[in-house]
Jmol script that loads the backbone (N, CA, C; Angstrom):
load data "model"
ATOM      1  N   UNK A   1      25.421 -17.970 -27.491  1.00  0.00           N
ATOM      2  CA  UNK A   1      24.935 -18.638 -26.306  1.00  0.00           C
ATOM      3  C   UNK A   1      24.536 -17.574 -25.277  1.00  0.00           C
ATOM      4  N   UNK A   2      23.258 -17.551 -25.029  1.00  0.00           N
ATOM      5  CA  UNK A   2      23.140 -16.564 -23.760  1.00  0.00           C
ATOM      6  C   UNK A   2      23.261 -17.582 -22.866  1.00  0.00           C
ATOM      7  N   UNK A   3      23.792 -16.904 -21.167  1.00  0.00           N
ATOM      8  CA  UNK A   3      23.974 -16.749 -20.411  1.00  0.00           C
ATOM      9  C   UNK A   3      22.258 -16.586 -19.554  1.00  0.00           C
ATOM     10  N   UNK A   4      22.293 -17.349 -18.301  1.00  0.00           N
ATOM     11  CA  UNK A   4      21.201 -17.822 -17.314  1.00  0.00           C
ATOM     12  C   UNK A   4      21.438 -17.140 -16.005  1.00  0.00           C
ATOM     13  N   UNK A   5      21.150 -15.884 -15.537  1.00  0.00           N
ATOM     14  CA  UNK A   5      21.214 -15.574 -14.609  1.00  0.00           C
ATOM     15  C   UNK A   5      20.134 -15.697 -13.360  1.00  0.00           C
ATOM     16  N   UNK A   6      20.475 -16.387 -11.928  1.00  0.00           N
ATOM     17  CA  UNK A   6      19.418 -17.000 -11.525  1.00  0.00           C
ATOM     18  C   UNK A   6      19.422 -15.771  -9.698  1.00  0.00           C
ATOM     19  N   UNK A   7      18.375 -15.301  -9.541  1.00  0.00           N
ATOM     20  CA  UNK A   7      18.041 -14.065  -8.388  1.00  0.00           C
ATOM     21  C   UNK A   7      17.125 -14.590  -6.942  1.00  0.00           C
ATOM     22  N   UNK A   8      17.880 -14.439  -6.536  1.00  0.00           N
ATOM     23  CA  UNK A   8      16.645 -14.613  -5.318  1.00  0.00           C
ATOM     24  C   UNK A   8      15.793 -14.040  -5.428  1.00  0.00           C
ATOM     25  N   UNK A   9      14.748 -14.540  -5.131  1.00  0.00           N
ATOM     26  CA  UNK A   9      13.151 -13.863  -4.789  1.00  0.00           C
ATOM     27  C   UNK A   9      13.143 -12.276  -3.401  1.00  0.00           C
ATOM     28  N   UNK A  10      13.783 -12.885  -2.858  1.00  0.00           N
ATOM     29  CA  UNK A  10      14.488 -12.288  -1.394  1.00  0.00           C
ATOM     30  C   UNK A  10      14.871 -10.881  -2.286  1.00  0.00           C
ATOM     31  N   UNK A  11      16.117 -11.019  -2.898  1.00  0.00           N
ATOM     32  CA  UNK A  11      16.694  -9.731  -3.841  1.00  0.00           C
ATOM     33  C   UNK A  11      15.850  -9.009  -4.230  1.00  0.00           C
ATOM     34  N   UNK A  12      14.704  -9.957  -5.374  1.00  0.00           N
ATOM     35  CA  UNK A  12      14.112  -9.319  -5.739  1.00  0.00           C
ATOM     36  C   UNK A  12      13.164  -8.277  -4.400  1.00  0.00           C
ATOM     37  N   UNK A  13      12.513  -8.863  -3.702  1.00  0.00           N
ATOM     38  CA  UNK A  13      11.660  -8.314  -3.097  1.00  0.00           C
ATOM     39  C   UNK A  13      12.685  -7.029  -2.783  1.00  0.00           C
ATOM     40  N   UNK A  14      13.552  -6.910  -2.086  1.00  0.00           N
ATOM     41  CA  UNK A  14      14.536  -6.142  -1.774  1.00  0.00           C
ATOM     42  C   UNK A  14      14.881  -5.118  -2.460  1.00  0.00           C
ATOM     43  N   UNK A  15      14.807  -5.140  -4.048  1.00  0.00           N
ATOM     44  CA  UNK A  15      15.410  -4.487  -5.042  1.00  0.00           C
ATOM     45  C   UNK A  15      14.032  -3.839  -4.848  1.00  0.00           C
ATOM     46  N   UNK A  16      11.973  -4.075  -5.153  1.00  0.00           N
ATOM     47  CA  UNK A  16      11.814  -3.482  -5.253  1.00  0.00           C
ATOM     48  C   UNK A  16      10.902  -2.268  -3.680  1.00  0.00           C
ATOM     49  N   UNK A  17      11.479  -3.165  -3.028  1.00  0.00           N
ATOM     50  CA  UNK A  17      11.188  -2.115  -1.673  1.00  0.00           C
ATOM     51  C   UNK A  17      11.948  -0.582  -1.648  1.00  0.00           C
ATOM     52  N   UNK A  18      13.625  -0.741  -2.422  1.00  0.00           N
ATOM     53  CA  UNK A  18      14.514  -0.168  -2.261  1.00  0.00           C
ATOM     54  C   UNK A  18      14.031   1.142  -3.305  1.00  0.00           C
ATOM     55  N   UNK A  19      13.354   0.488  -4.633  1.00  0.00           N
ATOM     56  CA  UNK A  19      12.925   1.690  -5.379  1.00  0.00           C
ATOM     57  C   UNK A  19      11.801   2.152  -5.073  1.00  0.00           C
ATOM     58  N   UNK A  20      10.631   1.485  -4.111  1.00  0.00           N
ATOM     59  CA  UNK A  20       9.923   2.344  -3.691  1.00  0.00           C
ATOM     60  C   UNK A  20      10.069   3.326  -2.244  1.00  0.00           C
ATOM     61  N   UNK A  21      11.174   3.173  -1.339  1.00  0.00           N
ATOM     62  CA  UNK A  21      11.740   3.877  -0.918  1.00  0.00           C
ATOM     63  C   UNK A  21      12.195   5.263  -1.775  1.00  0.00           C
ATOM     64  N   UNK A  22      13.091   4.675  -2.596  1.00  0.00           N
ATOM     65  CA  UNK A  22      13.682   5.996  -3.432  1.00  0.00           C
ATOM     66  C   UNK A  22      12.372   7.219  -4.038  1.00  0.00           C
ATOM     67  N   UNK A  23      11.223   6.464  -4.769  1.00  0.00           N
ATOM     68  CA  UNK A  23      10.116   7.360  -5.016  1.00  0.00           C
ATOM     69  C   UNK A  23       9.233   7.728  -3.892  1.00  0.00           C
ATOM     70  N   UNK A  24       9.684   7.475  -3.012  1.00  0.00           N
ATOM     71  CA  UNK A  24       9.019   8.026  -1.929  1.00  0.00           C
ATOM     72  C   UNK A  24      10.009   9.692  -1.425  1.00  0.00           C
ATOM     73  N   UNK A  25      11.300   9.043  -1.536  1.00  0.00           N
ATOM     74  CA  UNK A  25      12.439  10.167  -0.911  1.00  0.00           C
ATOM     75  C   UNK A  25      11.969  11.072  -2.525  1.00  0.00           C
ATOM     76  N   UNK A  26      12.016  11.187  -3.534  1.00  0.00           N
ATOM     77  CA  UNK A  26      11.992  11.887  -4.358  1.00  0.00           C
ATOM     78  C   UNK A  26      10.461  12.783  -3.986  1.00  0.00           C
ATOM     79  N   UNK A  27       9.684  12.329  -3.768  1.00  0.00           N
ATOM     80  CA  UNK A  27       8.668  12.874  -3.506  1.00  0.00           C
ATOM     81  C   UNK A  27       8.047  14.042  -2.797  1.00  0.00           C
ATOM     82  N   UNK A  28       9.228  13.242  -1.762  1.00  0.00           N
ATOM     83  CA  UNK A  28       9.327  14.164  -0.287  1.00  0.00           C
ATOM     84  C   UNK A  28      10.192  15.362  -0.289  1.00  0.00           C
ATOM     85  N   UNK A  29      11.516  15.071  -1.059  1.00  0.00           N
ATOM     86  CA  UNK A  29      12.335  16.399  -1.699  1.00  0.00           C
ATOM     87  C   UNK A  29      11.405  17.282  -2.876  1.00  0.00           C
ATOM     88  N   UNK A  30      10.299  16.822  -3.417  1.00  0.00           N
ATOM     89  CA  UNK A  30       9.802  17.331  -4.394  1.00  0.00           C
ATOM     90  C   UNK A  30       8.717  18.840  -3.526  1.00  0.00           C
ATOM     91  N   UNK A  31       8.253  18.049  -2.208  1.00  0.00           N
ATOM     92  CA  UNK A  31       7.563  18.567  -1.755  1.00  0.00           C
ATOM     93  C   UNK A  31       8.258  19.628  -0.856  1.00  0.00           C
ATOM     94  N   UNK A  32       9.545  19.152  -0.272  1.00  0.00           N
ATOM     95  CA  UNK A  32       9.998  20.497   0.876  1.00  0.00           C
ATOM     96  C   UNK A  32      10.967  21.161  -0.054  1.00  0.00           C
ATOM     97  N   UNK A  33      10.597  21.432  -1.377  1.00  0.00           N
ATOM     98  CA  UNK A  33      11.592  22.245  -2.426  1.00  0.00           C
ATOM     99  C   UNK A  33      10.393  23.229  -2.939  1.00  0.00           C
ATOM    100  N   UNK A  34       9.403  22.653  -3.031  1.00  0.00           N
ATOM    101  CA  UNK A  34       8.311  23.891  -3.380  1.00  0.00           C
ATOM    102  C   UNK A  34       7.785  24.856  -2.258  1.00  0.00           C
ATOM    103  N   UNK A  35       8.235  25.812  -2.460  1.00  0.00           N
ATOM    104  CA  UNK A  35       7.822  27.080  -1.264  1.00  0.00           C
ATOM    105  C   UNK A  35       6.679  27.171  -1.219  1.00  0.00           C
ATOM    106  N   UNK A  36       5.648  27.022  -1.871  1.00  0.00           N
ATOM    107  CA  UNK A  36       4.579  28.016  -1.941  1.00  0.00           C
ATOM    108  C   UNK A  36       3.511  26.669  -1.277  1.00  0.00           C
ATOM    109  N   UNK A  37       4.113  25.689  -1.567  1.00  0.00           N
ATOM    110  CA  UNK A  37       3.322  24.154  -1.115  1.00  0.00           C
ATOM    111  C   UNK A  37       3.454  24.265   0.361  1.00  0.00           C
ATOM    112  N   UNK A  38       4.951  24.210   1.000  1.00  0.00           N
ATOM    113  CA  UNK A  38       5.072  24.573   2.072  1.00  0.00           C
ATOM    114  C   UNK A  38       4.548  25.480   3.182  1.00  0.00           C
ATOM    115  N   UNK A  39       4.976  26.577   2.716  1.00  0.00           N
ATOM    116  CA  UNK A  39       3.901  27.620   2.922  1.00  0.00           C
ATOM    117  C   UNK A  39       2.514  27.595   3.527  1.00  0.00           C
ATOM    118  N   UNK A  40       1.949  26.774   2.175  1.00  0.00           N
ATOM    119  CA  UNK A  40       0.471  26.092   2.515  1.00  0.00           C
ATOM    120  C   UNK A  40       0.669  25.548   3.459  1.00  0.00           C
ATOM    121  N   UNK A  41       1.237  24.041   3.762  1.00  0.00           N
ATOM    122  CA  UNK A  41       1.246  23.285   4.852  1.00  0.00           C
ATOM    123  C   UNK A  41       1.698  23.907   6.182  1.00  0.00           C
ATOM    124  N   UNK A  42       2.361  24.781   6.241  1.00  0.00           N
ATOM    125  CA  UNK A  42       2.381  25.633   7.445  1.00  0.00           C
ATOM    126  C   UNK A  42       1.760  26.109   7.913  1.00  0.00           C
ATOM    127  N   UNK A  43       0.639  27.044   7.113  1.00  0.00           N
ATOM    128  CA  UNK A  43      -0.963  27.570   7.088  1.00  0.00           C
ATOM    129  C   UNK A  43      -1.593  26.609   7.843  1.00  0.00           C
ATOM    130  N   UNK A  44      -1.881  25.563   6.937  1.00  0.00           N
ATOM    131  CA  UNK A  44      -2.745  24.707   7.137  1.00  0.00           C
ATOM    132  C   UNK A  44      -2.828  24.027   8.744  1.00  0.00           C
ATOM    133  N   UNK A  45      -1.429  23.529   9.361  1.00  0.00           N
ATOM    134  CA  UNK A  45      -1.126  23.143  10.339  1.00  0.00           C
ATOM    135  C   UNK A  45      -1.269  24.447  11.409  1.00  0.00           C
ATOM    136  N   UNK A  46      -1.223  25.724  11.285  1.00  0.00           N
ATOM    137  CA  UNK A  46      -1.685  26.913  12.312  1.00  0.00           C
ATOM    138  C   UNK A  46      -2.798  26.415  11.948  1.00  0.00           C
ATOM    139  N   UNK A  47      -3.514  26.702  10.889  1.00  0.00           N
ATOM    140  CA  UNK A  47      -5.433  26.545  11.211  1.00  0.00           C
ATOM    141  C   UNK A  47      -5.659  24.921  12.250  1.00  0.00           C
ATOM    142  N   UNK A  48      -5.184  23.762  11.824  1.00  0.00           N
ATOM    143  CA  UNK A  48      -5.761  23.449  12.915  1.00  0.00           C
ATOM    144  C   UNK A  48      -5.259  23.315  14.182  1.00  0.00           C
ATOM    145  N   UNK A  49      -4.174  24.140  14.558  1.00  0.00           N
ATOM    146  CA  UNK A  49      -3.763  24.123  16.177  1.00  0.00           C
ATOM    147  C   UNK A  49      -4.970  25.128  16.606  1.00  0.00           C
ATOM    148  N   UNK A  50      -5.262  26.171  15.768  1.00  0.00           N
ATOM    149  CA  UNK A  50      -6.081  27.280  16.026  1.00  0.00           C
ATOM    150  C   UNK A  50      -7.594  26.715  16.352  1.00  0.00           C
ATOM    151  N   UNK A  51      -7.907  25.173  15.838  1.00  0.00           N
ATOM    152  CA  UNK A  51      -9.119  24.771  15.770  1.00  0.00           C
ATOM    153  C   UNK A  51      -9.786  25.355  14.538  1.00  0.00           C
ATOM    154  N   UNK A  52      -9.342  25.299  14.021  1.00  0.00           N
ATOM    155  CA  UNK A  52     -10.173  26.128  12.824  1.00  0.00           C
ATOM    156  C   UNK A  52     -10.334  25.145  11.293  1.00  0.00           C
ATOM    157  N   UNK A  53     -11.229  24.211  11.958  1.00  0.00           N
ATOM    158  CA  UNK A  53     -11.222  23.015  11.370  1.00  0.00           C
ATOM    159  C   UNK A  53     -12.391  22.612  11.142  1.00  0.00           C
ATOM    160  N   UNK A  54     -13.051  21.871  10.431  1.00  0.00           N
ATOM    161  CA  UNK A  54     -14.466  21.377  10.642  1.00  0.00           C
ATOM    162  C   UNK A  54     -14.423  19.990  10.440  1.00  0.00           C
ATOM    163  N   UNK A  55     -15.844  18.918  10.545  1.00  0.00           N
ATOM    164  CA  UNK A  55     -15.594  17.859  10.838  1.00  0.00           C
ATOM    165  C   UNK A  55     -16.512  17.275   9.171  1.00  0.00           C
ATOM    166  N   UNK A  56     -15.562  16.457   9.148  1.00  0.00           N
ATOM    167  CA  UNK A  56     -15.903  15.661   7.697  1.00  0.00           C
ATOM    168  C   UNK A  56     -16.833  15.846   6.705  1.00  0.00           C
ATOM    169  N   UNK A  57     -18.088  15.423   7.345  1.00  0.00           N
ATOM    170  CA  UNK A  57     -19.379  15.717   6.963  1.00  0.00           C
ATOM    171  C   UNK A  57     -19.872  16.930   6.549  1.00  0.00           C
ATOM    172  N   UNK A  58     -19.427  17.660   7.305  1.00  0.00           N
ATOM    173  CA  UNK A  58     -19.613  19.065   6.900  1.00  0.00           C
ATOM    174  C   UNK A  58     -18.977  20.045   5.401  1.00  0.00           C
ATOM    175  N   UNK A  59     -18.140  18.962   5.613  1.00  0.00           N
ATOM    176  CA  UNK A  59     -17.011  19.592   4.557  1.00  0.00           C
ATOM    177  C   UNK A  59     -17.744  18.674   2.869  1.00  0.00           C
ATOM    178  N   UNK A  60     -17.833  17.825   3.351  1.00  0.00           N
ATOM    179  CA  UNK A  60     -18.501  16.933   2.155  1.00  0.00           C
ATOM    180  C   UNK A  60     -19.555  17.497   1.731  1.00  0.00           C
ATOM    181  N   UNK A  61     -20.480  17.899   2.742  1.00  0.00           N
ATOM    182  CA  UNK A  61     -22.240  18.399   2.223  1.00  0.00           C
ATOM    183  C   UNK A  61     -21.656  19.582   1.490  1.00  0.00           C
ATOM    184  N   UNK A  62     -20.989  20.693   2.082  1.00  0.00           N
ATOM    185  CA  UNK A  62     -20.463  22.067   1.740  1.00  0.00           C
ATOM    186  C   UNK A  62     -20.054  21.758   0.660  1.00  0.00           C
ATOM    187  N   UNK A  63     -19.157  20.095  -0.215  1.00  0.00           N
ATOM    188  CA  UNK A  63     -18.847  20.491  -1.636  1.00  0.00           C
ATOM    189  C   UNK A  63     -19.857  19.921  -2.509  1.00  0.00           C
ATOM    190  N   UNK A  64     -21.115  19.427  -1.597  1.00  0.00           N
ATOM    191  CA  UNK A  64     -22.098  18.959  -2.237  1.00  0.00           C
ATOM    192  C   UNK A  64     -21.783  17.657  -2.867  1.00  0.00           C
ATOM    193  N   UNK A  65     -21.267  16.899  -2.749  1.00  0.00           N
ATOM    194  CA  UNK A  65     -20.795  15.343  -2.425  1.00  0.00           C
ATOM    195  C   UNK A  65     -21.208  14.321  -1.737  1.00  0.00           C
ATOM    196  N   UNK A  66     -22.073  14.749  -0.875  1.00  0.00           N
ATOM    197  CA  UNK A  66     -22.975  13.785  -0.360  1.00  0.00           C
ATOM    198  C   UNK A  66     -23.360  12.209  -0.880  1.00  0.00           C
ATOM    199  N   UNK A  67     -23.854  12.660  -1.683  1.00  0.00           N
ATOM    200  CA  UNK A  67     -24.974  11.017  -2.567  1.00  0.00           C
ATOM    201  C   UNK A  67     -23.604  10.549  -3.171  1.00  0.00           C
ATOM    202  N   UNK A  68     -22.327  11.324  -3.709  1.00  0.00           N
ATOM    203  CA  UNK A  68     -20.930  10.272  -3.963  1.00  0.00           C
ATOM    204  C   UNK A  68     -20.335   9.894  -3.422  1.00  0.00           C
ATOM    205  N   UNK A  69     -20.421  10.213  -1.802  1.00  0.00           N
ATOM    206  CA  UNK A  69     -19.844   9.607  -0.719  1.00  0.00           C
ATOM    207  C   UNK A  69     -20.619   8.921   0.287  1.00  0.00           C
ATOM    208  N   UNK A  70     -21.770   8.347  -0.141  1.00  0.00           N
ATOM    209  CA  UNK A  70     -22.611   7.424   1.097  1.00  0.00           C
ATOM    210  C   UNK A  70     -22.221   6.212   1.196  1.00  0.00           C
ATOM    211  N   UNK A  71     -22.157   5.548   2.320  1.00  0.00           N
ATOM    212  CA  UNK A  71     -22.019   4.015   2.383  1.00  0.00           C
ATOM    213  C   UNK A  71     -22.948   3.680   2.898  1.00  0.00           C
TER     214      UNK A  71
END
end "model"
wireframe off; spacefill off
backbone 0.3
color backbone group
């Protein structure tokens, strides 16, 4: 005889907010554990306090992406 186990919807939703929380925290430890990533993002965040930034478009034509990015 099996056995009928009956869940809230509520739970459920709950259960899976809770694991996408968790792959989010894994993610985030994944990221401030790699030095060299970090690193980068430290870079990256001086270049643009420094302004040393360009604006969208520019960056798109420069990878030649244009005609795959028109709307």
């Amino acid at each position: 005889m099996m056995a009928t186990i009956s869940i809230d919807k509520d739970v459920i939703k709950r259960i899976s907010q809770t694991r996408d929380l968790l792959d989010e925290l894994l993610e985030t430890i994944d990221v401030i554990t790699d030095e060299e990533l970090m690193r980068a993002i430290e870079e990256a965040e001086k270049e643009v306090k420094r302004g040393e930034t360009q604006p969208l478009k520019s960056f798109v034509k420069e990878l030649g992406l244009e005609d795959e990015l028109r709307t």
